[in-house]
C-alpha positions as CSV (number, residue, x, y, z in Angstrom):
1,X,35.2,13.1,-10.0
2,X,35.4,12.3,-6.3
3,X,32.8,9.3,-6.2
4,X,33.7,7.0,-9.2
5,X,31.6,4.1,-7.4
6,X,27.9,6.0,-7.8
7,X,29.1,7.0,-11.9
8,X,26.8,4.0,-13.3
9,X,23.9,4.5,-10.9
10,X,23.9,8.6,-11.7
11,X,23.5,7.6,-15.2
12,X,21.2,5.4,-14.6
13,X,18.8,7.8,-12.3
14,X,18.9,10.9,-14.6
15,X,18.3,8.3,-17.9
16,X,15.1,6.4,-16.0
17,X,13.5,9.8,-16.4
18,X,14.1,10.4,-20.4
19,X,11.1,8.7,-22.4
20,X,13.2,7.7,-25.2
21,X,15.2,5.0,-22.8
22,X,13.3,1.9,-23.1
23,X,15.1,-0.5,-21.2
24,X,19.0,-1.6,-20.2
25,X,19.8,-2.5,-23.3
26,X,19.4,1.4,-25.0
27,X,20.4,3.2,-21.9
28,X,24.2,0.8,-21.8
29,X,23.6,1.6,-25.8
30,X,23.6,5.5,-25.0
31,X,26.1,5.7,-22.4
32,X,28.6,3.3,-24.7
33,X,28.8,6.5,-27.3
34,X,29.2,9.2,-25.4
35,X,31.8,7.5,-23.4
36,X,33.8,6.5,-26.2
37,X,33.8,10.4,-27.3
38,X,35.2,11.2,-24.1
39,X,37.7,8.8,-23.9
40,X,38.8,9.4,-27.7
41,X,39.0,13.1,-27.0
42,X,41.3,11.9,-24.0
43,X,43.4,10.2,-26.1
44,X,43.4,12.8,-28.5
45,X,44.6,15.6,-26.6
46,X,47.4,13.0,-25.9
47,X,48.6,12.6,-29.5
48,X,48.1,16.5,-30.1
49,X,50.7,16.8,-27.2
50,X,53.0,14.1,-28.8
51,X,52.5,15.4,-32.4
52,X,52.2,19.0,-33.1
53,X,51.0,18.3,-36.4
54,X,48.4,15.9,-35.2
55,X,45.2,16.9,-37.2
56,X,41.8,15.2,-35.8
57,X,39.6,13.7,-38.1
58,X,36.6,14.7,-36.4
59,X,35.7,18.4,-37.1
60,X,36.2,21.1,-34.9
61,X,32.4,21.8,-33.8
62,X,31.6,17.6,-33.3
63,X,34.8,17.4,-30.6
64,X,33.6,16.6,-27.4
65,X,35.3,19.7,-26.3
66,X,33.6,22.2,-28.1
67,X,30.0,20.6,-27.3
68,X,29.7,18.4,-24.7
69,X,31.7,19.8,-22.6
70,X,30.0,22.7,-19.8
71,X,32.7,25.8,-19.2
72,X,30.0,27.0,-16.6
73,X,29.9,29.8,-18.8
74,X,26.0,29.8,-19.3
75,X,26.6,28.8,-22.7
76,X,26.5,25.3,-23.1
77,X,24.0,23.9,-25.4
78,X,20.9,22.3,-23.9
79,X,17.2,21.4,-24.1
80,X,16.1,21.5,-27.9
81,X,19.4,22.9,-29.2
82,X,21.9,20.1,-27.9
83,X,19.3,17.8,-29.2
84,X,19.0,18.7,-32.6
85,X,22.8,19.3,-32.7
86,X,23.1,15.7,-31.5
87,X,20.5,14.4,-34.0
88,X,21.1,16.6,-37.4
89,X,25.2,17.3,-36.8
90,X,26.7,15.1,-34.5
91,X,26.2,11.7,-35.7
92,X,25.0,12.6,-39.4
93,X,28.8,14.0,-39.3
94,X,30.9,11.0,-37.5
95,X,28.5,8.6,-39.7
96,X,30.1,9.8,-42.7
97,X,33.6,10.7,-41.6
98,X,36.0,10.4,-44.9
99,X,37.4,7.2,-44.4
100,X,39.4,5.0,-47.3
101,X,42.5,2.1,-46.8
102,X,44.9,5.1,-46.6
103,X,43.2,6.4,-42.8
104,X,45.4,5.6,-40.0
105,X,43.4,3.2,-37.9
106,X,43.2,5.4,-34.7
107,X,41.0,7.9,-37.2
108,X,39.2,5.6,-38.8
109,X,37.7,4.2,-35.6
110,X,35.4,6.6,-35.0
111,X,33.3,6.5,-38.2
112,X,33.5,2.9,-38.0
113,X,32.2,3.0,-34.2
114,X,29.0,5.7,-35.5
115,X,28.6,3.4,-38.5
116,X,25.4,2.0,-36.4
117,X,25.2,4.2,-33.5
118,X,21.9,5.7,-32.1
119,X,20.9,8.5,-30.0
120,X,17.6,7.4,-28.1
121,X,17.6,10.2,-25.6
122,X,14.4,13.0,-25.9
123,X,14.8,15.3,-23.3
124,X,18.1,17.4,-24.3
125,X,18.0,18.6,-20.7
126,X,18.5,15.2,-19.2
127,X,20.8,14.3,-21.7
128,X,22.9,17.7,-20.8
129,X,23.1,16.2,-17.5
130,X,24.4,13.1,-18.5
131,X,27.1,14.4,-20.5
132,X,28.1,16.8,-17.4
133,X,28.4,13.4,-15.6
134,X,30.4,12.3,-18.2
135,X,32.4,15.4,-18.8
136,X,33.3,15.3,-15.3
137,X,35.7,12.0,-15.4
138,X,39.0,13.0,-15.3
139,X,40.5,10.5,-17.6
140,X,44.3,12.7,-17.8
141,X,44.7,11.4,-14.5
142,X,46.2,8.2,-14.1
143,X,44.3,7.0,-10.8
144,X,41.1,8.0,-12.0
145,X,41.6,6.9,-15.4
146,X,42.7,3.3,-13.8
147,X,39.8,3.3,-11.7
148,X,37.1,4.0,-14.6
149,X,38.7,1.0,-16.3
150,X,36.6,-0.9,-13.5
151,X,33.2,1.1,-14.0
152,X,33.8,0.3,-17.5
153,X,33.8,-3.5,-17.0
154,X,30.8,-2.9,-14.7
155,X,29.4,-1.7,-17.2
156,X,30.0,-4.6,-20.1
157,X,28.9,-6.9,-17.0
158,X,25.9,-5.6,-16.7
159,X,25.0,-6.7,-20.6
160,X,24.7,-10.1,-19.2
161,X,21.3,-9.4,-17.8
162,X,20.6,-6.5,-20.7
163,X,18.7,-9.0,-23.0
164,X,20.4,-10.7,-26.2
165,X,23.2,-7.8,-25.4
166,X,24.4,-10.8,-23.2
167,X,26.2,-12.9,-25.4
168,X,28.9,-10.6,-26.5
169,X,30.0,-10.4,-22.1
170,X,32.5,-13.4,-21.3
171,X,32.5,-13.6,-17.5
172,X,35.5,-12.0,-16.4
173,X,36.8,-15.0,-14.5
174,X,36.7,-17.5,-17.0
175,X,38.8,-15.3,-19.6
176,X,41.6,-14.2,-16.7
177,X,41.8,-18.3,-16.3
178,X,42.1,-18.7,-20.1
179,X,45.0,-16.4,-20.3
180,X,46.9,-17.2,-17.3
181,X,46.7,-20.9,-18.5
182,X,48.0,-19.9,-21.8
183,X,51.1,-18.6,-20.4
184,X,51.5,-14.8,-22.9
185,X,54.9,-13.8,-23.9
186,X,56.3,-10.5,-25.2
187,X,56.2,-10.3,-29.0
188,X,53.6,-13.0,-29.7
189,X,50.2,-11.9,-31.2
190,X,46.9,-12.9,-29.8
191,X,43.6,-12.9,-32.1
192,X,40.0,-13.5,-30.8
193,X,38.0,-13.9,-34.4
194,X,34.5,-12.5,-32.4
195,X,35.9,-10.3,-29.5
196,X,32.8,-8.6,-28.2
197,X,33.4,-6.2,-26.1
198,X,37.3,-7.1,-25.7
199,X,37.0,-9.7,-22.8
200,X,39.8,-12.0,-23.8
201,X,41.7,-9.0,-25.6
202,X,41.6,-7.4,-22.1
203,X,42.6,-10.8,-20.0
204,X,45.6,-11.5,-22.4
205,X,47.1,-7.4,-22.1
206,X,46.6,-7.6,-18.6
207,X,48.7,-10.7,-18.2
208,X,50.8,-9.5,-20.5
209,X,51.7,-6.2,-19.3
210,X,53.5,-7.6,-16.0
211,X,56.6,-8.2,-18.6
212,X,56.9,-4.6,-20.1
213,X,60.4,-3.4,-19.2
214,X,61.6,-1.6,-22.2
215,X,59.8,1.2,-24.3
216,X,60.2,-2.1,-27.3
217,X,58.5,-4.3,-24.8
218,X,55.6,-1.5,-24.6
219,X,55.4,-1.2,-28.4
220,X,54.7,-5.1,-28.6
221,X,52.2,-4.6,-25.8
222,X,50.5,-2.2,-27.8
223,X,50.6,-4.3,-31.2
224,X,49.8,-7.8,-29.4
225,X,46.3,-7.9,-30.3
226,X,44.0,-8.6,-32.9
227,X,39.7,-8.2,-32.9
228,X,37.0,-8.6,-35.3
229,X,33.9,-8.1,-34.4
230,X,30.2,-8.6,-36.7
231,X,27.9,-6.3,-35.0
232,X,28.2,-2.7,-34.2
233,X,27.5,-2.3,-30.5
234,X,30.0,-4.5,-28.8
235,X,32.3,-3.4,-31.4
236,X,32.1,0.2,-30.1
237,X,32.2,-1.1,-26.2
238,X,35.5,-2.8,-27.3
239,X,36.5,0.1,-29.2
240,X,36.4,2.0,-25.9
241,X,37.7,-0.6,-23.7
242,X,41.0,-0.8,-26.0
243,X,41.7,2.6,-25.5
244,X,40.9,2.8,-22.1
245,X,43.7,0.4,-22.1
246,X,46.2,2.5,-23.5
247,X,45.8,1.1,-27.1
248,X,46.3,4.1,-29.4
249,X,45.8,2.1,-32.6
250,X,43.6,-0.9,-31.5
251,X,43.7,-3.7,-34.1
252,X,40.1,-4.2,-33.8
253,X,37.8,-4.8,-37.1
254,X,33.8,-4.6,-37.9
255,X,33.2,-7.1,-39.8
256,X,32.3,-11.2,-40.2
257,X,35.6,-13.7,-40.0
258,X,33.3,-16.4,-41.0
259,X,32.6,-14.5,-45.0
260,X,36.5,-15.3,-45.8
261,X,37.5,-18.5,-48.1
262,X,39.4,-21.0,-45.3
263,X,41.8,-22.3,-48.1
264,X,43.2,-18.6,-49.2
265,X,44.7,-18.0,-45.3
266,X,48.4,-17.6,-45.4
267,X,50.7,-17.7,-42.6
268,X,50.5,-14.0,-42.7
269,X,47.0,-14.7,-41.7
270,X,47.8,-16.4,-38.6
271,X,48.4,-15.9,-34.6
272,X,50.9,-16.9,-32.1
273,X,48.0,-17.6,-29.6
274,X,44.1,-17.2,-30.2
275,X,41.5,-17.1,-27.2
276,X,37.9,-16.8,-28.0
277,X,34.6,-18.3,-27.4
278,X,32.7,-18.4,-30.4
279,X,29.0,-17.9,-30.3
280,X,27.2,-20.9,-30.4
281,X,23.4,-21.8,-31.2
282,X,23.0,-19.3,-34.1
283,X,22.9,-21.2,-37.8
284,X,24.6,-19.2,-40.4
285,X,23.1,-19.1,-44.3
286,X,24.2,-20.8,-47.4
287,X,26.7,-18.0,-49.1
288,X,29.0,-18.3,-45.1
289,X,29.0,-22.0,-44.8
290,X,30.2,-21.4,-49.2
291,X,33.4,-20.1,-47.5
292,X,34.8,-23.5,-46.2
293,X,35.5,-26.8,-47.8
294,X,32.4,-29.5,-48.2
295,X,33.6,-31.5,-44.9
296,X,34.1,-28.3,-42.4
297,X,30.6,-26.6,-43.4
298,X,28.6,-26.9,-41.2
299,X,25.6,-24.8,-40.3
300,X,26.4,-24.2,-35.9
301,X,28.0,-20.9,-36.0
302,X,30.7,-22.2,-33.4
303,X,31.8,-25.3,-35.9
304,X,32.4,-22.7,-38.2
305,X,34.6,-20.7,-36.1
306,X,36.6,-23.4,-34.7
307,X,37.5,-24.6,-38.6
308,X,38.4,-20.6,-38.7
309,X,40.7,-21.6,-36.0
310,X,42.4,-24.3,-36.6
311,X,43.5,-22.8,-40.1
312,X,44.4,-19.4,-38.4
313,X,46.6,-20.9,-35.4
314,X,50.8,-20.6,-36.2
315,X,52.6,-23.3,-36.6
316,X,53.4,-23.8,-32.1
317,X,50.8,-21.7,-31.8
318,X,48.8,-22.4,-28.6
319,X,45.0,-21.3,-28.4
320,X,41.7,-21.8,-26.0
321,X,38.4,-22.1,-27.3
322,X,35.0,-22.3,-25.3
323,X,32.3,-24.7,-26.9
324,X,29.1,-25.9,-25.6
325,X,28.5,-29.7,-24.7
326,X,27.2,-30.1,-28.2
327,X,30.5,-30.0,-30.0
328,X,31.9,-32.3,-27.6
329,X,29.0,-34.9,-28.0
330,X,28.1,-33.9,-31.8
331,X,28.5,-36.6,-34.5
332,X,27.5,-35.2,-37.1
333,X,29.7,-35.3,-40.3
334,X,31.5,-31.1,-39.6
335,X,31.3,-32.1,-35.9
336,X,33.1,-35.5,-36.3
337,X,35.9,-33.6,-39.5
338,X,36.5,-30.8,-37.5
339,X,37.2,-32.9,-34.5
340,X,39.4,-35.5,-36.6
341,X,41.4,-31.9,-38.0
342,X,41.8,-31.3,-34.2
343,X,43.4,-34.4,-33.4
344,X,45.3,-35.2,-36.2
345,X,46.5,-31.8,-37.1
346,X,47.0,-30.3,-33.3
347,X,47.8,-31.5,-29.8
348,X,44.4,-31.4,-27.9
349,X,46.1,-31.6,-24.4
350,X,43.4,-30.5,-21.9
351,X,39.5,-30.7,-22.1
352,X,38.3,-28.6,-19.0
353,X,34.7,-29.2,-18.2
354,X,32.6,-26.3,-16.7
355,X,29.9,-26.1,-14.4
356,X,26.3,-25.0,-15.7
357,X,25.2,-21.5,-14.7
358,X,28.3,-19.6,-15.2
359,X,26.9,-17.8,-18.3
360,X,23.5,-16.9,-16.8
361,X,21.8,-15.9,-17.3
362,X,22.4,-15.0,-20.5
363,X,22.7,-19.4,-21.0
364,X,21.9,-22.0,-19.0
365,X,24.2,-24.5,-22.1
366,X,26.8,-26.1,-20.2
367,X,30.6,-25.3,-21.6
368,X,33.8,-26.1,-21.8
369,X,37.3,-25.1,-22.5
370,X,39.5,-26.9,-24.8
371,X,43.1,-26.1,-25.1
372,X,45.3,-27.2,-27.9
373,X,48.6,-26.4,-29.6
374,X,49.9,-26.8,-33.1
375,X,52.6,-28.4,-32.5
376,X,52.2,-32.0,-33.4
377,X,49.2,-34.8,-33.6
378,X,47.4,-35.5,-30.5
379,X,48.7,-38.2,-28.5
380,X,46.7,-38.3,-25.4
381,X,44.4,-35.5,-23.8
382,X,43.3,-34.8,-20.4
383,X,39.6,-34.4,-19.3
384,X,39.2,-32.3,-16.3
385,X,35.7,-31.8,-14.7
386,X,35.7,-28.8,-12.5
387,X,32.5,-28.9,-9.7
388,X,30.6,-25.8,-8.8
389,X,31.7,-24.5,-5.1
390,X,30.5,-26.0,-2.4
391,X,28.4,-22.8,-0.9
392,X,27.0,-22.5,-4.1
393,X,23.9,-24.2,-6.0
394,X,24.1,-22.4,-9.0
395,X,26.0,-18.8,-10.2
396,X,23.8,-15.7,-10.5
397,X,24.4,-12.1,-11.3
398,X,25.0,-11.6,-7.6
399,X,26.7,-14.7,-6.9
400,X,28.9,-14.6,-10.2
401,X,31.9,-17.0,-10.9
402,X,35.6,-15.8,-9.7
403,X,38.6,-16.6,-10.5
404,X,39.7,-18.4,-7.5
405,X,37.0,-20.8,-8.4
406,X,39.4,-22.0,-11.1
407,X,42.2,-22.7,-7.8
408,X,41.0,-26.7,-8.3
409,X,41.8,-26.5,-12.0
410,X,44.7,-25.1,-11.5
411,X,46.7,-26.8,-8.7
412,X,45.5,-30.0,-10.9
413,X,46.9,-28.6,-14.1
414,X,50.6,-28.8,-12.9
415,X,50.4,-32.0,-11.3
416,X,48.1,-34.2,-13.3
417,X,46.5,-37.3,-12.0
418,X,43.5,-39.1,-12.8
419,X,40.5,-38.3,-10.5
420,X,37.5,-40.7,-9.4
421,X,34.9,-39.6,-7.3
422,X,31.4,-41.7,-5.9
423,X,32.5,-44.1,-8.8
424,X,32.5,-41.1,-11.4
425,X,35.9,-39.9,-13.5
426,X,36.5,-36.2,-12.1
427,X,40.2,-36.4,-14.3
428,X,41.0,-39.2,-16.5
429,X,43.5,-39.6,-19.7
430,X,42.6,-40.9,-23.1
431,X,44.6,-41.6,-25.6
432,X,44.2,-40.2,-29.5
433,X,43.5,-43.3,-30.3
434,X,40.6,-44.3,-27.6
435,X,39.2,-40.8,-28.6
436,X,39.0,-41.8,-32.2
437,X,38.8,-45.5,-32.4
438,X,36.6,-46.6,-28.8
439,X,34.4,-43.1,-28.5
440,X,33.7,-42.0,-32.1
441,X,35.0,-38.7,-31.9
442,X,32.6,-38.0,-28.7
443,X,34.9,-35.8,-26.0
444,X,31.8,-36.0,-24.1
445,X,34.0,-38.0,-20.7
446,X,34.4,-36.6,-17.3
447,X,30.7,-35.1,-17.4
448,X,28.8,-34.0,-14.6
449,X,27.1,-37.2,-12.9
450,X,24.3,-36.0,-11.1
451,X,21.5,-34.5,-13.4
452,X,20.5,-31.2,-11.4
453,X,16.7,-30.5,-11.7
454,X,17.1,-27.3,-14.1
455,X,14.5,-25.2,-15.7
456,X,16.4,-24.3,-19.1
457,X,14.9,-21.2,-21.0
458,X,13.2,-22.5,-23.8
459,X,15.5,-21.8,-26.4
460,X,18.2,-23.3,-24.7
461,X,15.9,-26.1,-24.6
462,X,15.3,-26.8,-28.1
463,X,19.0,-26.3,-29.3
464,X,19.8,-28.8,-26.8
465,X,17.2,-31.5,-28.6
466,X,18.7,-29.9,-31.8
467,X,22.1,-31.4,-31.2
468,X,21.4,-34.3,-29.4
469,X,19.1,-35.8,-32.5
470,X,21.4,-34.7,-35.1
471,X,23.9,-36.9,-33.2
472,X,21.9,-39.6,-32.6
473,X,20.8,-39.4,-36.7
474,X,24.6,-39.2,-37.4
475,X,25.0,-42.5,-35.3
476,X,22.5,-44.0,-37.0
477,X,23.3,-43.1,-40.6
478,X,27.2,-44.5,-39.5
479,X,25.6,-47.5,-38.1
480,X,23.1,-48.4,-41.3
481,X,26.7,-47.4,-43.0
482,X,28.3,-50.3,-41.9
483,X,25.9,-52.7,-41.7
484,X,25.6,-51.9,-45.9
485,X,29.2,-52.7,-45.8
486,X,29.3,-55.9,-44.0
487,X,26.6,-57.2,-46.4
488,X,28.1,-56.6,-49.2
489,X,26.0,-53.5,-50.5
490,X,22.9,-55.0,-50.2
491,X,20.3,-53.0,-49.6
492,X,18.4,-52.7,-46.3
């Protein structure tokens, strides 16, 4: 395909036209599957050349080969007949795939990534011309197959503005920063315990790929990683994106980390280095927050996830964890335990504080990195506010962060000094004991000191009230607490 750059927008123009496309959401949805068909029947004509007795577990008639692709023959199926071949063999047939602990994970995959997948397409005449548009990438080639790798994270940008799809897209900045910060080595394993679409998965290969220099080096490049991820379409996008990557047997799961007892992890259970931002603002039922002890249940989906975390990081592990403001400021009781686990149990050496905007506009909640190693109690951490740019009032889908925004961060990071600016902390220390003793717990320091006149969505909105009265209730209770104490038990 000569013009990789117009790939998305032919899509786009030929799928505007089929009646069963209601909005971005399906037509990224539709494009996700077929891709990931092409690109597996890429891959497999590689493992077929490695392994002559390579057998596919997709049958003959459902390879993309023998139905998707157009010979010019005059024979390719189209209009009614591609559609009901879609509809009544194609994914009736990859939905129920034979699959059982004994399938080799590069099999397997596939009826994992159909488990949930939907055809929304009408017109089997359009959608013959999207698969010719398709067909036509020529992912054997290593230039074009390169290139696509950059449509394809086009394409999981473009979920930011896609509806709800949003929250699964990481900006690609912020996890490049992540894993160039967290320093990946040959040999270690990475986990992200709700990878999306394979953001940080990407970030940490890419950083780690500059060190391959012997076919064992590539082997551990290949075996470095570790996914899960809850719901079906982001799992397939990171599916895809793995592969694309030159991951034959991607270590990527469908399913919940949070429905898994926190006391029966071993150390075979844990990573070398974990990167992730959790998703935050959703409250999880009764039989989840059942998985983890009395103290570390709490019902913010992120809480639980970063108790998942602190029992799943190796013994000098190192990881880097995105959480909204609310974590940082929360006192209630998981807040305040899972915050005392942090600091008593790992070194929490770097808060950095992020500017507002730079998940819209899927979010408007204001975030923040936290890095920490498990490698001995905290002793003092560093609070590091990083401004938005100058030339900018706000980041937008056309004005999105980079990763030279992060240059200020950085030149900071390897020669720390405390920061004050108009009277405000930009970078200050604290020590463990400040943190716990003077502060309560609250990391919420070197914040942003002018209060911007923002226009939050409404949801946003509320979960913000949401957290900031169950910390002030939490402060309270604690308060009444010792007031009880100091008079004896007496009641008030």
């Amino acid at each position: 395909m000569s013009n990789l750059s117009g790939f998305v927008k032919r899509l786009r123009d030929i799928m505007r036209n089929d009646a069963g496309i209601n909005g971005d959401a399906q037509r990224i949805e539709q494009i996700a599957w077929m891709l990931f068909l092409k690109v597996y029947d890429a891959k497999e004509q590689d493992w077929e050349f490695d392994d002559s007795n390579y057998k596919s577990i997709i049958p003959d008639n459902c390879r993309w080969a023998n139905w998707a692709h157009d010979d010019k023959s005059g024979n390719a199926m189209t209009g009614d007949t591609l559609l009901n071949f879609v509809n009544n063999t194609l994914f009736p047939t990859l939905k129920n795939l034979p699959v059982n602990k004994n399938t080799p994970i590069k099999k397997a995959i596939v009826q994992t990534t159909f488990a949930d997948a939907n055809n929304y397409m009408k017109d089997g005449v359009l959608l013959r011309q999207v698969l010719n548009v398709i067909d036509a990438l020529d992912l054997g080639d290593y230039k074009e197959s390169h290139a696509f790798g950059v449509i394809y994270e086009n394409i999981l940008k473009e979920l930011q503005s896609a509806g709800s799809a949003g929250e699964f897209y990481t900006p690609r900045a912020v996890t490049d920063f992540m894993a160039k910060m967290i320093k990946p080595r040959i040999g270690e394993k990475m986990a992200d315990f709700a990878c999306g679409t394979g953001g940080f998965l990407t970030s940490w290969l890419k950083e780690l790929e500059r060190q391959i220099k012997t076919t064992a080096d590539q082997k551990a490049y290949g075996e470095s990683i570790y996914g899960m991820e809850k719901k079906q379409f982001p799992y397939m996008l990171c599916i895809t994106n793995m592969l694309l990557h030159d991951i034959d047997v991607p270590m990527v799961y469908h399913g919940n980390s949070l429905t898994h007892d926190l006391l029966d992890y071993t150390e075979k259970d844990c990573f070398d280095v974990i990167l992730m931002n959790p998703p935050y603002g959703g409250n999880e039922k009764n039989d989840v927050k059942n998985h983890f002890p009395d103290d570390l249940a709490s019902s913010e989906t992120a809480d639980l996830f970063m108790a998942v975390i602190l029992y799943r990081l190796k013994e000098n592990g190192r990881a880097a964890v995105i959480l909204p403001d609310g974590f940082l400021f929360g006192t209630d009781n998981a807040k305040i335990n899972i915050k005392k686990k942090l600091l008593k149990e790992c070194n929490l050496h770097t808060v950095i504080r992020m500017p507002s905007s730079v998940f819209a506009p899927y979010t408007s909640i204001t975030t923040n990195i936290l890095f920490f190693d498990n490698t001995h109690p905290t002793e003092e951490t560093w609070f590091y506010r990083l401004d938005m740019p100058a030339e900018y009032k706000h980041f937008s889908k056309t004005k999105p962060m980079r990763l030279d925004h992060f240059d200020p961060v950085i030149e900071w990071w390897n020669d720390r000094r405390e920061i004050n600016v108009d009277g405000f902390d930009k970078a200050k220390k604290y020590t463990a004991e400040q943190l716990e003793k003077e502060f309560g717990y609250n990391l919420d320091l070197c914040g942003y000191p002018h209060i911007e006149e923002e226009i939050l969505d409404p949801m946003d909105l509320i979960q913000r009230y949401q957290e900031e009265r169950a910390s002030l209730n939490a402060e309270i209770d604690r308060v009444l607490a010792d007031i009880t104490a100091i008079l004896g038990g007496a009641e008030l």
